[in-house]
N, CA, C, O and CB atoms as a CASP TS submission, in Angstrom:
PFRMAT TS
TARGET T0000
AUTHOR 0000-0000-0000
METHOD Language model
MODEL 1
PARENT N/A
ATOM      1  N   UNK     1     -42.221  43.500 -33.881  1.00  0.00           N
ATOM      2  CA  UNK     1     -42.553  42.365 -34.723  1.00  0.00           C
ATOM      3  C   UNK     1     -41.299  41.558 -35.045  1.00  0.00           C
ATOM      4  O   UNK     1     -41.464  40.340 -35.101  1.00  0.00           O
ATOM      5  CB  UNK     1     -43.237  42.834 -36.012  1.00  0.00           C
ATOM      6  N   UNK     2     -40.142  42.005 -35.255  1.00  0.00           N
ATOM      7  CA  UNK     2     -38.907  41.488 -35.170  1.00  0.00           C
ATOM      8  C   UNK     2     -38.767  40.267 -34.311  1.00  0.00           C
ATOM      9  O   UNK     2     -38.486  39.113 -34.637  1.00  0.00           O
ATOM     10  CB  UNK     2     -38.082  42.464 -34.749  1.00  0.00           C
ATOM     11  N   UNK     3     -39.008  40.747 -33.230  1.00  0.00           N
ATOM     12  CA  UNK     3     -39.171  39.857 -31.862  1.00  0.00           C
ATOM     13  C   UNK     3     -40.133  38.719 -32.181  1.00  0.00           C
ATOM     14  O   UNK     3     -39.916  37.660 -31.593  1.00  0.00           O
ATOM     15  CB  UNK     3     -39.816  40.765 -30.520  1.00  0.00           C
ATOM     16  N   UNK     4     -40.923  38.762 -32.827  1.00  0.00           N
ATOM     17  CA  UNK     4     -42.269  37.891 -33.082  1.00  0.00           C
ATOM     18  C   UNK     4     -41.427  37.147 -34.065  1.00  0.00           C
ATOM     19  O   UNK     4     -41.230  35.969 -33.768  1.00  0.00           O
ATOM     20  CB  UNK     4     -43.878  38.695 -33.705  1.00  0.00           C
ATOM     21  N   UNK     5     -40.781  37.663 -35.390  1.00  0.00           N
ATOM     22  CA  UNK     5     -40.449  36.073 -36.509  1.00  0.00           C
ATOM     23  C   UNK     5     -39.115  35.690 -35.489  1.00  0.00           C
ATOM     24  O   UNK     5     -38.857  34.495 -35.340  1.00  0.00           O
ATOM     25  CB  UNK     5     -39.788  36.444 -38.858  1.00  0.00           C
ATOM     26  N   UNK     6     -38.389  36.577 -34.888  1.00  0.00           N
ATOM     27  CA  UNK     6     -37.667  35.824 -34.412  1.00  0.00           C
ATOM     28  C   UNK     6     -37.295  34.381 -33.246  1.00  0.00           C
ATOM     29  O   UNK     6     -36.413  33.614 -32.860  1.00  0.00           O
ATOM     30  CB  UNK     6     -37.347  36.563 -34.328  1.00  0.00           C
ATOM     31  N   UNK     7     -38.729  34.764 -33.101  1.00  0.00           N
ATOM     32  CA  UNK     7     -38.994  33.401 -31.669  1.00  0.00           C
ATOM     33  C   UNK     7     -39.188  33.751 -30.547  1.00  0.00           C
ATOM     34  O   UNK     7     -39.893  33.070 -29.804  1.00  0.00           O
ATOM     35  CB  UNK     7     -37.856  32.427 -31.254  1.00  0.00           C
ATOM     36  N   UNK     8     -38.590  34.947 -30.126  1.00  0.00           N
ATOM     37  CA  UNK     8     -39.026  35.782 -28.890  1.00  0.00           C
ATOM     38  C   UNK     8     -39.876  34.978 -27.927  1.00  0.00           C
ATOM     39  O   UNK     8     -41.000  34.735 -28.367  1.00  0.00           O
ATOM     40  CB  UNK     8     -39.862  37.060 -29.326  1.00  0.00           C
ATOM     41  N   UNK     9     -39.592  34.477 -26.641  1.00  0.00           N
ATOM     42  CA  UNK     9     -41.042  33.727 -26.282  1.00  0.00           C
ATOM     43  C   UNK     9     -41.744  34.682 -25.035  1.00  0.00           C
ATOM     44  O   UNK     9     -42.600  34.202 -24.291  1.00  0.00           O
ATOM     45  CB  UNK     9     -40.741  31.877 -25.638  1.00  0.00           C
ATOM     46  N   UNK    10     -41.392  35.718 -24.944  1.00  0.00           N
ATOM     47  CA  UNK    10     -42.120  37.024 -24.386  1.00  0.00           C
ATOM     48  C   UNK    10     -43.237  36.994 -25.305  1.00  0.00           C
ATOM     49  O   UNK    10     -44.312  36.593 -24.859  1.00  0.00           O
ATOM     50  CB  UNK    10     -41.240  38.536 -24.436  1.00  0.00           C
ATOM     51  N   UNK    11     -43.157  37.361 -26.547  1.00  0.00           N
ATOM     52  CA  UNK    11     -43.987  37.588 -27.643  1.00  0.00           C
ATOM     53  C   UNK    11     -44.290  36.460 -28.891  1.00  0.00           C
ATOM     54  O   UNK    11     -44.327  36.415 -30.120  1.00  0.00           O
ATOM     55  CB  UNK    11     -43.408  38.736 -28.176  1.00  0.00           C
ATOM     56  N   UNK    12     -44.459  35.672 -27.823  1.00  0.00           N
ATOM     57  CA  UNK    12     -44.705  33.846 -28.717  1.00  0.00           C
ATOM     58  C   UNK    12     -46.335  34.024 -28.743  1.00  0.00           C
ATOM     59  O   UNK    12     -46.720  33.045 -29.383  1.00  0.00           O
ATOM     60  CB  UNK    12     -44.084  31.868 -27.451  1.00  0.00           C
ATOM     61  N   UNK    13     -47.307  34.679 -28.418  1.00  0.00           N
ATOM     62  CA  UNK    13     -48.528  34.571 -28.278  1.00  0.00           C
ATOM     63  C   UNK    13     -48.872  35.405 -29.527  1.00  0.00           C
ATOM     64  O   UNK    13     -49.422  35.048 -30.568  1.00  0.00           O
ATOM     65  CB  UNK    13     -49.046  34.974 -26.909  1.00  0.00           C
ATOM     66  N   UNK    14     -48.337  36.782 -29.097  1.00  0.00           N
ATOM     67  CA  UNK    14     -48.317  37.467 -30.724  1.00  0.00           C
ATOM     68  C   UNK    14     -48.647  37.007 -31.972  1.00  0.00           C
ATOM     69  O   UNK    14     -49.333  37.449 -32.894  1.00  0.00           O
ATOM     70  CB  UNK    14     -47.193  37.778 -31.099  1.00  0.00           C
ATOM     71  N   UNK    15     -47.709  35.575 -31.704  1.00  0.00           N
ATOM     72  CA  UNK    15     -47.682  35.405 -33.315  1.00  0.00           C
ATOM     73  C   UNK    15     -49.179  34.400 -34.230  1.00  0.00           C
ATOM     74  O   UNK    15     -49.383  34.126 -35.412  1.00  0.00           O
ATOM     75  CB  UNK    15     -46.004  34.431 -33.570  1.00  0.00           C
ATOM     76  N   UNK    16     -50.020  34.089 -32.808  1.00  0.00           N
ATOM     77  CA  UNK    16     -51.016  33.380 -33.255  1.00  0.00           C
ATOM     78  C   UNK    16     -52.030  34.676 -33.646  1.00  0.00           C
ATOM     79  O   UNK    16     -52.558  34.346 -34.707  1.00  0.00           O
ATOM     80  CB  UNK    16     -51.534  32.238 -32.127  1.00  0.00           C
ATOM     81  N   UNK    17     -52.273  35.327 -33.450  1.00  0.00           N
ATOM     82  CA  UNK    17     -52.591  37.178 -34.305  1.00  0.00           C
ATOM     83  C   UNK    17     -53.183  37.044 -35.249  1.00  0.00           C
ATOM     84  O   UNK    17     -52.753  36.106 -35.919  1.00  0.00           O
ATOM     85  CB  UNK    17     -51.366  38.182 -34.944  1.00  0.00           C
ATOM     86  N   UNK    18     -54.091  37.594 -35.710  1.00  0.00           N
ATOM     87  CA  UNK    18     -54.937  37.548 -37.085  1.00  0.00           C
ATOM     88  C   UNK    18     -54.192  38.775 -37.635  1.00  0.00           C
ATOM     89  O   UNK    18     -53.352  38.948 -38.517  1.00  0.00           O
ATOM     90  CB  UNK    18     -56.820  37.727 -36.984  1.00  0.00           C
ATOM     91  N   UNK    19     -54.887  39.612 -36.693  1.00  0.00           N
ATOM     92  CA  UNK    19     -54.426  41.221 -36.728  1.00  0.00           C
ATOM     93  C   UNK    19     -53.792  41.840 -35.854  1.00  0.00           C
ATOM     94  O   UNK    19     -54.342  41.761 -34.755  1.00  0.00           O
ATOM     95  CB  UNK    19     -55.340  42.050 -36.793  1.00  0.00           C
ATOM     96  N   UNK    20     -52.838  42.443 -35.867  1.00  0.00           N
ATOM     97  CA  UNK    20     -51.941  43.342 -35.348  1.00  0.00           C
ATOM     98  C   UNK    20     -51.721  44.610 -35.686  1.00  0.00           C
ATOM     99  O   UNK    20     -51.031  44.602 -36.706  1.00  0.00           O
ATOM    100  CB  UNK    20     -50.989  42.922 -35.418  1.00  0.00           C
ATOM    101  N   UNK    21     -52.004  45.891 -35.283  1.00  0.00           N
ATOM    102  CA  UNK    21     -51.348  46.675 -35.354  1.00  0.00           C
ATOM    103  C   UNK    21     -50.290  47.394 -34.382  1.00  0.00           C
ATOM    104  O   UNK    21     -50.507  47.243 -33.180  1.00  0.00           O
ATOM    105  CB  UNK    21     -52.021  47.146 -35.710  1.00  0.00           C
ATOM    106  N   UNK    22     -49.314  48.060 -34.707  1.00  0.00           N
ATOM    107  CA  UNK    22     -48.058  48.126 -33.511  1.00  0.00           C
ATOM    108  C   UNK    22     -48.134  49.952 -33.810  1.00  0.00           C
ATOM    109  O   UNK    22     -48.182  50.505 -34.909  1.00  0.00           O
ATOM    110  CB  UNK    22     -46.019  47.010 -34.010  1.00  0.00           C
ATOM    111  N   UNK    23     -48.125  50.518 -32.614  1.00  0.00           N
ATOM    112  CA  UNK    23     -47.878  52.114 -33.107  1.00  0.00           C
ATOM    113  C   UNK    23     -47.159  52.089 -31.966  1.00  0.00           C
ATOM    114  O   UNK    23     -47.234  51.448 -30.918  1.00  0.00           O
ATOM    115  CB  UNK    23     -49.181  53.406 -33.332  1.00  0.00           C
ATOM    116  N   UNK    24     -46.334  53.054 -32.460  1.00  0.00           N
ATOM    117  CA  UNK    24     -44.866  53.136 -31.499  1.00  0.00           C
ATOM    118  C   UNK    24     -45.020  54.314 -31.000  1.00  0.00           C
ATOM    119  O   UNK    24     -45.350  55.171 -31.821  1.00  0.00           O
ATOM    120  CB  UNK    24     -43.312  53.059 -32.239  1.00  0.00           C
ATOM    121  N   UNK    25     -44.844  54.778 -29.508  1.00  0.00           N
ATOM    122  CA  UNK    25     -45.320  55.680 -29.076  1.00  0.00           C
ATOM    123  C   UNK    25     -43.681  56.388 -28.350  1.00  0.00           C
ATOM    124  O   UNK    25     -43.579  56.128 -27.152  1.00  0.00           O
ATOM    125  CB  UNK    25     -46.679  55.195 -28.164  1.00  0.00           C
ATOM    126  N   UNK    26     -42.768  57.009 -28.801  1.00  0.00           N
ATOM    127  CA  UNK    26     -41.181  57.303 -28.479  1.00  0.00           C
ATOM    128  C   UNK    26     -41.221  57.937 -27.322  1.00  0.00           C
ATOM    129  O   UNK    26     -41.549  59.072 -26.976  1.00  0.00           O
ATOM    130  CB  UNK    26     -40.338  58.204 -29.515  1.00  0.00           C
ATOM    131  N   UNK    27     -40.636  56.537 -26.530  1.00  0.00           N
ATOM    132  CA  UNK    27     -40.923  57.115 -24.340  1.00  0.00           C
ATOM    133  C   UNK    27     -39.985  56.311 -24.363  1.00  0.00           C
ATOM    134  O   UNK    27     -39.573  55.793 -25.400  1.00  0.00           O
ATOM    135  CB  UNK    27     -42.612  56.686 -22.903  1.00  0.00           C
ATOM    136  N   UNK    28     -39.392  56.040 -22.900  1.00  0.00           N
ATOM    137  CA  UNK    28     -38.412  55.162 -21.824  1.00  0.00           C
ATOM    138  C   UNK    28     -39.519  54.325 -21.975  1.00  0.00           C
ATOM    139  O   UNK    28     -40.565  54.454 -22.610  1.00  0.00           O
ATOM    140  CB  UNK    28     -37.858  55.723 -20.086  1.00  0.00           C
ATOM    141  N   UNK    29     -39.004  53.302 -21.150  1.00  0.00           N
ATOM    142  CA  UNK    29     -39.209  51.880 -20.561  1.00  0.00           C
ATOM    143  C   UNK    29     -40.966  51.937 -20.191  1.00  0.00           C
ATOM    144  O   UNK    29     -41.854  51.318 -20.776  1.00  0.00           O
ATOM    145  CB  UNK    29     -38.050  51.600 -18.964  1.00  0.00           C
ATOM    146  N   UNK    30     -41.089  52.804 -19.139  1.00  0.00           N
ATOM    147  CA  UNK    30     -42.416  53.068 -18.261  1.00  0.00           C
ATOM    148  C   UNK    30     -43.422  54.677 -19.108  1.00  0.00           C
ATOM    149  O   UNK    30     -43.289  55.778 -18.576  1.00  0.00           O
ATOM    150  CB  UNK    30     -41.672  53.518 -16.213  1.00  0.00           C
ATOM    151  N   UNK    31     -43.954  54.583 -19.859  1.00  0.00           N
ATOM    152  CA  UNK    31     -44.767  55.299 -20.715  1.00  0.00           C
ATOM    153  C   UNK    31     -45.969  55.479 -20.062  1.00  0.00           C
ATOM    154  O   UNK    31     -46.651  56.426 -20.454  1.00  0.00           O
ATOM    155  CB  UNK    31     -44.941  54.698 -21.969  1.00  0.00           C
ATOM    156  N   UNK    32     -46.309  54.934 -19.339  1.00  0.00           N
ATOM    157  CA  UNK    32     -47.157  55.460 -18.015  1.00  0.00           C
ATOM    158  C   UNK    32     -46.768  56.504 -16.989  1.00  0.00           C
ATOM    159  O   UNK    32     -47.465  57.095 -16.164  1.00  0.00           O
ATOM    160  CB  UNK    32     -47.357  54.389 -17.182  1.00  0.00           C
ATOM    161  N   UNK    33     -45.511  56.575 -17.247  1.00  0.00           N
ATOM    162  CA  UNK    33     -44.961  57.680 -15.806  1.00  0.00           C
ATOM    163  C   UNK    33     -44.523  58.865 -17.124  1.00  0.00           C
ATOM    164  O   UNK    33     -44.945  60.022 -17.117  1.00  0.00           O
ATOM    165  CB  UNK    33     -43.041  56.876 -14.373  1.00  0.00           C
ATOM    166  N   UNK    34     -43.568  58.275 -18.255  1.00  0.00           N
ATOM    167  CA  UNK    34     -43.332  59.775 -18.879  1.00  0.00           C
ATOM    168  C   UNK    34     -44.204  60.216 -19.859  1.00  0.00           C
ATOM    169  O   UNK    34     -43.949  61.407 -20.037  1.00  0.00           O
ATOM    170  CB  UNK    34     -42.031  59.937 -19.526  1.00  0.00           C
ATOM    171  N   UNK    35     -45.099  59.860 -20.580  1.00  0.00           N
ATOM    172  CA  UNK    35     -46.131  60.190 -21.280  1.00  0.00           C
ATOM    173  C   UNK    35     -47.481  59.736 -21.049  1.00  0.00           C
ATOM    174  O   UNK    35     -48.031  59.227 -22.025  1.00  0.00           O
ATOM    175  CB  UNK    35     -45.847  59.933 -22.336  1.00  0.00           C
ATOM    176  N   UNK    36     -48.252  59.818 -19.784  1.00  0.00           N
ATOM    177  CA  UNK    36     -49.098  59.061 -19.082  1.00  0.00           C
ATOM    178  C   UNK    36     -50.721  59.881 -20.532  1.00  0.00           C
ATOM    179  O   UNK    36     -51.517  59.112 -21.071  1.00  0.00           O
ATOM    180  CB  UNK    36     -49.005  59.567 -16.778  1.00  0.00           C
ATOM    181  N   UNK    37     -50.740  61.239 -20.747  1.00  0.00           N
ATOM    182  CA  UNK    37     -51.436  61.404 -22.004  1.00  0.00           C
ATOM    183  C   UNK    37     -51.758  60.708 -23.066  1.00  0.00           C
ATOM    184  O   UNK    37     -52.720  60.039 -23.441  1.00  0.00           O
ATOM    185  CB  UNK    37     -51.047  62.069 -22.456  1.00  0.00           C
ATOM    186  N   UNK    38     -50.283  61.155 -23.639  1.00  0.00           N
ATOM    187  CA  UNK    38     -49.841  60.237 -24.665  1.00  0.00           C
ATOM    188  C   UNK    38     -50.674  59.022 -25.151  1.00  0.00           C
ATOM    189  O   UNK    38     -51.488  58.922 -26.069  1.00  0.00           O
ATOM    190  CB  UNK    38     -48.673  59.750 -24.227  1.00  0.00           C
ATOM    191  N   UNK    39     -50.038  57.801 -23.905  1.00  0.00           N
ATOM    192  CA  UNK    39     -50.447  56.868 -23.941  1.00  0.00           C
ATOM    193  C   UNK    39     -52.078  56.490 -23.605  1.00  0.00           C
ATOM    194  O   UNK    39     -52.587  55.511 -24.151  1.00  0.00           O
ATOM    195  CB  UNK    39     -49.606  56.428 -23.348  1.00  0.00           C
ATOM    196  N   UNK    40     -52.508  56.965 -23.083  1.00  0.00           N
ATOM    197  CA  UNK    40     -54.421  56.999 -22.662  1.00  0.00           C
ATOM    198  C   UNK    40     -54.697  57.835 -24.509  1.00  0.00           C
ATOM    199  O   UNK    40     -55.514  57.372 -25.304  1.00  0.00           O
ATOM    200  CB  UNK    40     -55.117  58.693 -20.498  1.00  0.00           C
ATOM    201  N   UNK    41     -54.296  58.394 -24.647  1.00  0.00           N
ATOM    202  CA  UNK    41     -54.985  58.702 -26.211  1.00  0.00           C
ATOM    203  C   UNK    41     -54.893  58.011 -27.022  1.00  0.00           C
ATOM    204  O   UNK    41     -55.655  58.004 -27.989  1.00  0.00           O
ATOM    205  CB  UNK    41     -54.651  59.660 -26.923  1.00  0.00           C
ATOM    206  N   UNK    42     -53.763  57.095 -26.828  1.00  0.00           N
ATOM    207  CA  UNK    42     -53.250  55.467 -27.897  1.00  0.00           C
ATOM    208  C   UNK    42     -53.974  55.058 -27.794  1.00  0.00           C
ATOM    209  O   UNK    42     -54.721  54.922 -28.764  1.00  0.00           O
ATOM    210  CB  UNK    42     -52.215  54.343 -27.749  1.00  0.00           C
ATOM    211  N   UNK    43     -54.369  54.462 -26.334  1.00  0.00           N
ATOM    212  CA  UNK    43     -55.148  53.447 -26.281  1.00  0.00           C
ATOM    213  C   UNK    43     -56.275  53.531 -26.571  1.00  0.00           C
ATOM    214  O   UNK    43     -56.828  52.579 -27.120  1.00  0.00           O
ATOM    215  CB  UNK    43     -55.149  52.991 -25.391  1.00  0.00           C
ATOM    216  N   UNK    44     -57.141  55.022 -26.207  1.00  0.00           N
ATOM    217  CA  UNK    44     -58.820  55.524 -26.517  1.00  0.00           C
ATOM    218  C   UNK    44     -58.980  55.318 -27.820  1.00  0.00           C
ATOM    219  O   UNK    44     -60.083  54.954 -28.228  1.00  0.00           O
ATOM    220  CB  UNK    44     -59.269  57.167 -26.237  1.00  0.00           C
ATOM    221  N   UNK    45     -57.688  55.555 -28.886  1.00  0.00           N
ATOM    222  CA  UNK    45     -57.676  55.606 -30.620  1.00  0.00           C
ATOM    223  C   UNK    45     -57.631  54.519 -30.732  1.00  0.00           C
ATOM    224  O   UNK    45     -57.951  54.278 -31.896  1.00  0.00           O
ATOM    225  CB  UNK    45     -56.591  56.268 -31.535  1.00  0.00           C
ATOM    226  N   UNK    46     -57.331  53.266 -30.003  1.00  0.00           N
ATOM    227  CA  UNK    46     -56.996  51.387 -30.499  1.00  0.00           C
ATOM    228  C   UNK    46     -58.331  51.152 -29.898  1.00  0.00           C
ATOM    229  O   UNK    46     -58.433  49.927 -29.832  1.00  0.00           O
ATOM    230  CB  UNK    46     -55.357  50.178 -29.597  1.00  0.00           C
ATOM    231  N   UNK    47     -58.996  51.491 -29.606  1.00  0.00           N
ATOM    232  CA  UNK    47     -59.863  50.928 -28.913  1.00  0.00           C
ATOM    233  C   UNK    47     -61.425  51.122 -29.635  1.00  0.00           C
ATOM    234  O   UNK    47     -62.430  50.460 -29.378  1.00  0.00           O
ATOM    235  CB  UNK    47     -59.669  51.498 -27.519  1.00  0.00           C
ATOM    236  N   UNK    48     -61.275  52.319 -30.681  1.00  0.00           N
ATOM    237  CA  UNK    48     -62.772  52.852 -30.823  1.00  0.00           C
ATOM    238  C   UNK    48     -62.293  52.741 -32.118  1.00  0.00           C
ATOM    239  O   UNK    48     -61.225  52.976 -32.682  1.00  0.00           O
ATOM    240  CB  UNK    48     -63.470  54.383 -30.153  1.00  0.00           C
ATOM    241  N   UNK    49     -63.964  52.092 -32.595  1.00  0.00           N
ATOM    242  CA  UNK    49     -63.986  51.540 -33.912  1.00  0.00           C
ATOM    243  C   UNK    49     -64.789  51.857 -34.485  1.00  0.00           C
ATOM    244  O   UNK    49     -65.922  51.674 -34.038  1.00  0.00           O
ATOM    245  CB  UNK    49     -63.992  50.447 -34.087  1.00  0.00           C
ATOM    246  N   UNK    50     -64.572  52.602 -35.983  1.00  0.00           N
ATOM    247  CA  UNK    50     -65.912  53.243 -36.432  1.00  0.00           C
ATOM    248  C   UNK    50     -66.697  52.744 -37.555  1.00  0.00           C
ATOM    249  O   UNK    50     -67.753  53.296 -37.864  1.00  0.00           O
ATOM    250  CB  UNK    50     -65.698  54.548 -36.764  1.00  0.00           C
TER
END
């Protein structure tokens, strides 16, 4: 989010956002290759709404 007030224009879309939530998931670069779990359980938990 840093990146977002700061102007970032990677993350210039971000900032039109109602809602955001950010969960930080502590991997390298590619979190698909070192926590390929991990990350599929992030996403199954961002995704399902009760």
């Amino acid at each position: 989010m840093e990146l977002v007030d700061a102007g970032h224009p990677v993350f210039a879309e971000i900032a039109n956002f109602t809602s955001v939530d950010v969960v930080d998931l502590p991997t390298g670069h590619w979190p698909m290759w070192s926590r390929p779990h991990d990350l599929a359980e992030t996403i199954r938990a961002a995704s399902h709404t009760d």
